[in-house]
C-alpha positions as CSV (number, residue, x, y, z in Angstrom):
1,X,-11.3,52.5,-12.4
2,X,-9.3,49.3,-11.3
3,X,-11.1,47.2,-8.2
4,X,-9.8,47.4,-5.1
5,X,-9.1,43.7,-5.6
6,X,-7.2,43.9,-8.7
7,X,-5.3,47.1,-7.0
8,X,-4.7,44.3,-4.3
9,X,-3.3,41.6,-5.7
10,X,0.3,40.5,-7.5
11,X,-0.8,43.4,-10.4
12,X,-0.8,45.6,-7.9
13,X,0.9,49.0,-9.4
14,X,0.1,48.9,-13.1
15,X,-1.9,50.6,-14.5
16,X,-4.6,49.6,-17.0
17,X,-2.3,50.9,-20.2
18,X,0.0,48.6,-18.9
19,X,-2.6,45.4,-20.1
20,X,-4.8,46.6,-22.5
21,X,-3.0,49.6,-23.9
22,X,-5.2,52.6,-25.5
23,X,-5.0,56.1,-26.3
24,X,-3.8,58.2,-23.1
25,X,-4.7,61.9,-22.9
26,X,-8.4,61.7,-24.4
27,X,-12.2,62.0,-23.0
28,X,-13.6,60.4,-25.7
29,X,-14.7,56.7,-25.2
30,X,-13.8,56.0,-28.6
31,X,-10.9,57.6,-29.5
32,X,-9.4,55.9,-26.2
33,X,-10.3,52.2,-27.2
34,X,-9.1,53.0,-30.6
35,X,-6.0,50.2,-29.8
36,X,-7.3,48.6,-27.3
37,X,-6.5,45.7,-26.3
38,X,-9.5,43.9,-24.8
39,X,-7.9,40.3,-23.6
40,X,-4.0,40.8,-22.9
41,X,-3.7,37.3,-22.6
42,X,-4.6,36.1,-25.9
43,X,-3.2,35.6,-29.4
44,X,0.8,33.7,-29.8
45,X,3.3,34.3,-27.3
46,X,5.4,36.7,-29.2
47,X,2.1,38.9,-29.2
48,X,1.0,38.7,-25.9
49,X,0.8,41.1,-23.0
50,X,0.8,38.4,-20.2
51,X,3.4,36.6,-21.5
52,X,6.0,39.7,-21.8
53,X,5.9,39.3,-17.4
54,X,4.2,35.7,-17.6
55,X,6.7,34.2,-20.5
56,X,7.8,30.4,-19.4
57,X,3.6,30.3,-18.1
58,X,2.5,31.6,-21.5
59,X,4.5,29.3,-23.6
60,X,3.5,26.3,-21.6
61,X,-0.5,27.1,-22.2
62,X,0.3,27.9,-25.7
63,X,0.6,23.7,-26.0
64,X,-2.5,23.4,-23.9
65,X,-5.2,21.3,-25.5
66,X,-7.3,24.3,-23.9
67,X,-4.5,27.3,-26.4
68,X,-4.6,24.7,-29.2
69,X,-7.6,22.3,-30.1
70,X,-5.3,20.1,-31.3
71,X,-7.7,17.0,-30.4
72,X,-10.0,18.6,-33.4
73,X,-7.4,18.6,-36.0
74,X,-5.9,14.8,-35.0
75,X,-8.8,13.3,-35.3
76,X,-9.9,15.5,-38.5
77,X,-6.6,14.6,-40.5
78,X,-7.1,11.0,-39.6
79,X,-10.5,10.4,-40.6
80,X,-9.7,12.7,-43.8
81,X,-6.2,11.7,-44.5
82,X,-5.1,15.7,-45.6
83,X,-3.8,18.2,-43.2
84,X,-5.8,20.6,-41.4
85,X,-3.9,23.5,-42.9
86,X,-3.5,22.6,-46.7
87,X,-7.4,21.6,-46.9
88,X,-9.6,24.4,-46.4
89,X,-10.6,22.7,-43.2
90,X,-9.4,25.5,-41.2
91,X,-12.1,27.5,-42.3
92,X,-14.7,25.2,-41.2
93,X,-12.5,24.8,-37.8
94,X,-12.9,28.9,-37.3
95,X,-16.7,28.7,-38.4
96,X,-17.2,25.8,-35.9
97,X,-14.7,25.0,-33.4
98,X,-12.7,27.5,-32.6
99,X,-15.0,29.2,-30.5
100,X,-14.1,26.9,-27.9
101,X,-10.7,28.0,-27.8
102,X,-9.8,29.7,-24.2
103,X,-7.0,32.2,-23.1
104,X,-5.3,32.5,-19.7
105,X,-7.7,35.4,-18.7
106,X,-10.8,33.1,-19.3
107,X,-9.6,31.2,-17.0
108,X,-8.6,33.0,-14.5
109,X,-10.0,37.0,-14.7
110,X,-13.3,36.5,-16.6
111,X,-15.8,33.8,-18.3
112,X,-15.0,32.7,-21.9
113,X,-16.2,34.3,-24.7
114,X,-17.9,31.1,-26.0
115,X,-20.0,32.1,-23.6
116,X,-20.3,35.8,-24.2
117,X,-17.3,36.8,-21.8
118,X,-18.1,39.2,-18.7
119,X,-15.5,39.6,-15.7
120,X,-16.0,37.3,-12.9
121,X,-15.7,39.6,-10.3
122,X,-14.1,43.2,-11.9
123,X,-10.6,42.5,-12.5
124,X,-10.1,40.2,-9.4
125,X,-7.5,37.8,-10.3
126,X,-8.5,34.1,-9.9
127,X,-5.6,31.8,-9.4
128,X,-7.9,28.5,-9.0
129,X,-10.6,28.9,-11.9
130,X,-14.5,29.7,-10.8
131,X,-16.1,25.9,-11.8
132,X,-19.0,27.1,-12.2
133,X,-18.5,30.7,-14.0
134,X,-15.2,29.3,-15.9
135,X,-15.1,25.0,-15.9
136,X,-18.8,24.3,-16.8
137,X,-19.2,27.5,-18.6
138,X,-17.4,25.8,-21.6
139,X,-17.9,21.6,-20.4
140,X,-21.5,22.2,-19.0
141,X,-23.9,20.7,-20.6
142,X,-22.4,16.9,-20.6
143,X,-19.9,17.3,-17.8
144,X,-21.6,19.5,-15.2
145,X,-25.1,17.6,-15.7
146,X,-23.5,14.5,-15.3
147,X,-21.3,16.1,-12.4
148,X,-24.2,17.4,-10.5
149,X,-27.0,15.0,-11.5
150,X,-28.7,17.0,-13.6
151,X,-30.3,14.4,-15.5
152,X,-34.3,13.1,-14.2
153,X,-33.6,9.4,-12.4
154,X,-29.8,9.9,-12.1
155,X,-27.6,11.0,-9.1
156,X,-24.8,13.5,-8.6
157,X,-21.2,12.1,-8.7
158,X,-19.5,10.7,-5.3
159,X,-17.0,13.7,-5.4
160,X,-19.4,16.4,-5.9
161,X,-21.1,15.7,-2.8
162,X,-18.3,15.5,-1.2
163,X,-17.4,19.1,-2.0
164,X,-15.1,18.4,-4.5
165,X,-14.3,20.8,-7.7
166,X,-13.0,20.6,-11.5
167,X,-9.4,21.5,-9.7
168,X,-9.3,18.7,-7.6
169,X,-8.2,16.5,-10.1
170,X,-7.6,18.8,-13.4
171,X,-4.5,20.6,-12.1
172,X,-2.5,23.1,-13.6
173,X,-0.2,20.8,-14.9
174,X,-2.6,19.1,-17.2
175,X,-4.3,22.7,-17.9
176,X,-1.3,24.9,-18.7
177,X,0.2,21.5,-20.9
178,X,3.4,21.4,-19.5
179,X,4.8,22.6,-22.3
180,X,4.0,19.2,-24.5
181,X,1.4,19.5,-27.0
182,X,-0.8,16.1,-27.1
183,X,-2.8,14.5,-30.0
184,X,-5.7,14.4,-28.0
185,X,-6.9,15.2,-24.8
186,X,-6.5,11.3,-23.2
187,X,-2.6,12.2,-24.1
188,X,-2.6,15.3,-22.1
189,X,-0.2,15.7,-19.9
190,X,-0.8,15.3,-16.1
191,X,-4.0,14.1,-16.7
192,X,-5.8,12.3,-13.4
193,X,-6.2,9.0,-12.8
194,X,-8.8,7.2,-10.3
195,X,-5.7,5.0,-9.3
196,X,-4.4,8.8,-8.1
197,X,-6.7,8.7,-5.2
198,X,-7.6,5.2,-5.4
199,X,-4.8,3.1,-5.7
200,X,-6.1,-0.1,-3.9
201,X,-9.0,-0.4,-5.3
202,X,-7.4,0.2,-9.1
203,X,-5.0,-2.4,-8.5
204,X,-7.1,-4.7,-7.0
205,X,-5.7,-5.4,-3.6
206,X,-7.7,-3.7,-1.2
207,X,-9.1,-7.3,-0.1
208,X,-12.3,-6.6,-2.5
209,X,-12.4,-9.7,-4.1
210,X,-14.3,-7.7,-7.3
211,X,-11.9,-5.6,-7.7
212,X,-9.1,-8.4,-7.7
213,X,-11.1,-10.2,-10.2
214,X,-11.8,-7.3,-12.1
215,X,-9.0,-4.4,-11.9
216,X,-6.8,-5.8,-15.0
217,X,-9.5,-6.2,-17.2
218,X,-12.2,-3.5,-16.1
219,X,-11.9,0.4,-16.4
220,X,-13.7,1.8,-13.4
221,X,-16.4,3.5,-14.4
222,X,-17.8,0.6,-16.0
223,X,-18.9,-0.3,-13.0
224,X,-18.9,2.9,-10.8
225,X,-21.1,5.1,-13.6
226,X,-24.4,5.6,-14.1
227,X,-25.6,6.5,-17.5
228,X,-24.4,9.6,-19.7
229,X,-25.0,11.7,-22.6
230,X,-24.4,10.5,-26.2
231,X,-24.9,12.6,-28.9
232,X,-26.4,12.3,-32.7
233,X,-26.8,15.6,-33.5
234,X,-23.8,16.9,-36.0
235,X,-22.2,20.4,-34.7
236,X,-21.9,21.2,-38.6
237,X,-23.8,23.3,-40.2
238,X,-22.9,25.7,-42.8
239,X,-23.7,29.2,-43.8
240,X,-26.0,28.3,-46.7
241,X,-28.5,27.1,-44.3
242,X,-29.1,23.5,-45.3
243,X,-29.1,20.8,-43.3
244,X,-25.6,19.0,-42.6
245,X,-25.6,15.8,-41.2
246,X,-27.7,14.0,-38.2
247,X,-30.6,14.9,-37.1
248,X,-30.9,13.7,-33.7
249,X,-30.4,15.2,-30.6
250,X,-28.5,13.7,-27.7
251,X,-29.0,10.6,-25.6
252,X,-28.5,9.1,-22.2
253,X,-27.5,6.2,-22.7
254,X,-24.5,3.2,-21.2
255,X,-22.3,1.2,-23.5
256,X,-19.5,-1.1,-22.1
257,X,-17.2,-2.2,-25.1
258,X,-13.9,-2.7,-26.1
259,X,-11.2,-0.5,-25.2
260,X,-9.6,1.9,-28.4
261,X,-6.8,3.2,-26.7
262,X,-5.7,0.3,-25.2
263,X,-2.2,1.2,-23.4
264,X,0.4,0.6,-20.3
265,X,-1.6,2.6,-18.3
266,X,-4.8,1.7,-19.8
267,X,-5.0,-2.3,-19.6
268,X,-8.7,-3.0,-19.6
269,X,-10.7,-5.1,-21.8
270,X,-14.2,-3.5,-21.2
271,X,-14.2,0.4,-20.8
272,X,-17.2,3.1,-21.5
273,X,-17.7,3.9,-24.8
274,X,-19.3,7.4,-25.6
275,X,-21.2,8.0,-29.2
276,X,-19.8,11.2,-31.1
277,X,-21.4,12.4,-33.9
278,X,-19.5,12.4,-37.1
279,X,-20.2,10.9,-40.4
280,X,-18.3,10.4,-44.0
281,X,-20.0,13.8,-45.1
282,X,-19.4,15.8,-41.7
283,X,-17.6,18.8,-43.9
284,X,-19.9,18.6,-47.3
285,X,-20.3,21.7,-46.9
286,X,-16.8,23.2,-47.0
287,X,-16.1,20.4,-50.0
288,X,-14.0,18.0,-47.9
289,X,-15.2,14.3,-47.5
290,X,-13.4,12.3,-44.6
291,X,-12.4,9.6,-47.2
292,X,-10.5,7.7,-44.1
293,X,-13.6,7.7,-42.1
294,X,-13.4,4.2,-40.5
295,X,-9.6,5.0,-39.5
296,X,-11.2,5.8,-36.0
297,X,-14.5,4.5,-34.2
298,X,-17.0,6.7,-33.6
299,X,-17.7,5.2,-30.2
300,X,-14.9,6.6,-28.0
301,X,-13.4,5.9,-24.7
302,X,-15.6,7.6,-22.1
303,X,-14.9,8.8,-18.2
304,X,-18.3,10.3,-17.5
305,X,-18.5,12.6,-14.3
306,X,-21.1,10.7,-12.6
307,X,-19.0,8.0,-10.2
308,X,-20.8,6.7,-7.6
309,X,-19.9,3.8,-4.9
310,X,-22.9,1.6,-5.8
311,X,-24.8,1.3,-8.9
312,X,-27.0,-1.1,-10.5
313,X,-23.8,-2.8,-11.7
314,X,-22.1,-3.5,-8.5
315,X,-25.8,-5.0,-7.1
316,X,-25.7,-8.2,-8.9
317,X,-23.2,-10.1,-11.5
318,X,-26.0,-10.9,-13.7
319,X,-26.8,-6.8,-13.9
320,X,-24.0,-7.0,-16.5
321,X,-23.3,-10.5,-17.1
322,X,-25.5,-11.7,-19.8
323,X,-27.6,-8.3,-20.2
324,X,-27.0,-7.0,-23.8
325,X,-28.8,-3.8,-23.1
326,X,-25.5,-2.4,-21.4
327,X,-23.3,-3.8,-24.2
328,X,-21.9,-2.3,-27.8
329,X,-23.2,-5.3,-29.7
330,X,-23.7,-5.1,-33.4
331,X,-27.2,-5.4,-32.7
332,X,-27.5,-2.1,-31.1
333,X,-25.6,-0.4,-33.7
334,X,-27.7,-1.7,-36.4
335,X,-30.9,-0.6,-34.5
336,X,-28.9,2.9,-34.9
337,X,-28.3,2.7,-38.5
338,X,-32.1,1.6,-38.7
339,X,-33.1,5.0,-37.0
340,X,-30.4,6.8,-38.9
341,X,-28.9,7.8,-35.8
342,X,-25.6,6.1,-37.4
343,X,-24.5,5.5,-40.9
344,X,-23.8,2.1,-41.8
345,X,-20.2,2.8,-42.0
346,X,-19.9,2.2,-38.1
347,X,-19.9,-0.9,-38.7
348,X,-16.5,-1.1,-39.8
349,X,-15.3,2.1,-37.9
350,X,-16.2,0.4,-34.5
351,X,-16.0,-3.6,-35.6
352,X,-13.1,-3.3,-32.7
353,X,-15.1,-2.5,-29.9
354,X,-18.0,-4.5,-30.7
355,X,-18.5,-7.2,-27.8
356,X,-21.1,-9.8,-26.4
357,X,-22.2,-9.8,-22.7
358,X,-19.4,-12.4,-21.3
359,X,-21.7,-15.0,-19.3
360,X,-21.8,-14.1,-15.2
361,X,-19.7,-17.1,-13.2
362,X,-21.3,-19.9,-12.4
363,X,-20.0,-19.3,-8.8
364,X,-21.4,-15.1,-8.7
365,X,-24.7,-15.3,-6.4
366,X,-24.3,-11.9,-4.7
367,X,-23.5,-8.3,-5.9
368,X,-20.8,-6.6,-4.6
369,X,-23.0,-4.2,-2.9
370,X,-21.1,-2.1,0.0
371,X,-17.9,-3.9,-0.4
């Protein structure tokens, strides 16, 4: 029987043969699901129940980083230097990644199946996602800790106490793709920005002499963040039960290094770098080596969800100035390699982004503290 706020809604009048199909005519459970159709709104356009009323919407989410994964295969056929599809590492993708994958009605009807599915609320349709039952569902255990403050000794981001969700700033646009399919998720299209809200403040003219000093040459975060999750441990394994990669499990740490997508719209010199955990041997298992490993760092550019106005950064110059401990420094990656938390070919995968504290000005007495 439909919900009286499914019956409601823009569905109203179809019936439930009209999405999920079945056998008509029959008391038996069985012989009824026999074609059904349990999510309408997955699998290619052409295959689709949603899409045959929902077409131009469909084929815009089928670019969707969320329809596509495509971040997985870019960085997979760069690091390996084969294609995803003529390797055998589409298998391994299935096994491993794919999981992750989401369809219009796990957004927007019921929770994903990566996290064993289950309508939100019957068949109630959701036109802003849940961000608790749907967002962090999938992105909870880095971004809603980090979002809520989770983590012993940290606090919870700015915008969370100020009531704000995942929507706020991830629209639609950037969700459904806008038709564009992007190499990676920073490439996504009408993906937010702090300058979005903040636009004084990013350009550094909001008479915060800081941010004037700082704006060109300074992501954000770097100073607005507090510490985040890195992680060690691979998200390999294979089905013959041995052990595939690092060991470790994840981190909270803060890095500040060089900046590996440098770009128009991303100018800065220092950004937040986030550890991911892949290695030369990553697919051993499935008999494909990433040959081109050191093509990409594997320190990456990070936005962690846990802004707040003052940190320990903004207190004081010196808190960053000349204090290695928040730094990417050869030093700390060798202490890495040492614990075998890294293999020794970051060295030359992240040589890039490897800096040294740059020494506080001589003129820098006070923090920035309330400013």
């Amino acid at each position: 029987m439909l919900s009286e706020e499914f019956v409601g809604d823009s569905h109203s009048g179809l019936t439930c043969y009209d999405c999920h199909e079945g056998v008509a005519g029959t008391n038996s459970k069985e012989a009824a699901h026999a074609t059904l159709i349990a999510d309408p709104s997955d699998g290619p356009v052409d295959q689709n129940v949603c899409a045959s009323c929902h077409r131009n919407k469909a084929t815009e989410f089928e670019n969707s980083l969320h329809y596509t994964m495509q971040g997985y295969i870019s960085t997979f056929e760069t690091r390996s230097g084969l294609t995803a599809e003529g390797s055998g590492w589409m298998t391994a993708f299935g096994d491993h990644c794919s999981g992750c994958h989401a369809t219009c009605g796990q957004c927007h009807i019921s929770r994903p199946t990566s996290v064993n599915g289950g309508l939100m609320n019957e068949h109630e349709y959701l036109s802003t996602p849940n961000q608790n039952g749907q967002c962090t569902a999938c992105h909870g255990s880095r971004i809603n800790d980090e979002y809520k403050g989770v983590h012993p000794g940290l606090s919870p981001d700015k915008h969370y106490l100020a009531g704000m969700n995942c929507m706020d700033c991830h629209t639609g646009l950037e969700l459904h793709g806008g038709g564009v399919t992007p190499d990676h998720r920073r490439d996504a299209f009408g993906r937010p920005a702090c300058d979005d809200c903040h636009p004084g403040p990013a350009a550094g003219d909001d008479g915060i002499s800081h941010h004037a000093l700082h704006a060109q040459t300074v992501d954000c975060p770097v100073c607005h963040s507090q510490p985040y999750k890195n992680c060690y441990q691979c998200h390999v394994g294979a089905s013959d039960g041995k052990s595939h990669g690092l060991q470790f499990p994840s981190e909270i740490d803060f890095r500040i290094g060089g900046n590996p997508i440098k770009s128009s719209d991303r100018p800065w010199d220092y950004v937040l770098l986030r550890h991911v955990p892949v290695y030369p041997e990553m697919y051993e298992a499935y008999d494909i080596t990433l040959s081109n490993y050191s093509a990409l760092p594997s320190w990456t550019y990070a936005t962690p969800h846990n802004i707040r106005r003052n940190t320990p950064q903004t207190e004081s110059c010196t808190n960053c100035h000349d204090e290695p401990g928040l730094f990417l420094t050869s030093a700390y990656l060798d202490s890495l390699i040492a614990d075998g938390k890294a293999v020794a070919e970051e060295i030359t995968a992240n040589t890039s982004l490897l800096v040294d504290p740059p020494a506080a000005p001589v003129t820098s007495t006070q923090g920035g503290k309330g400013k």
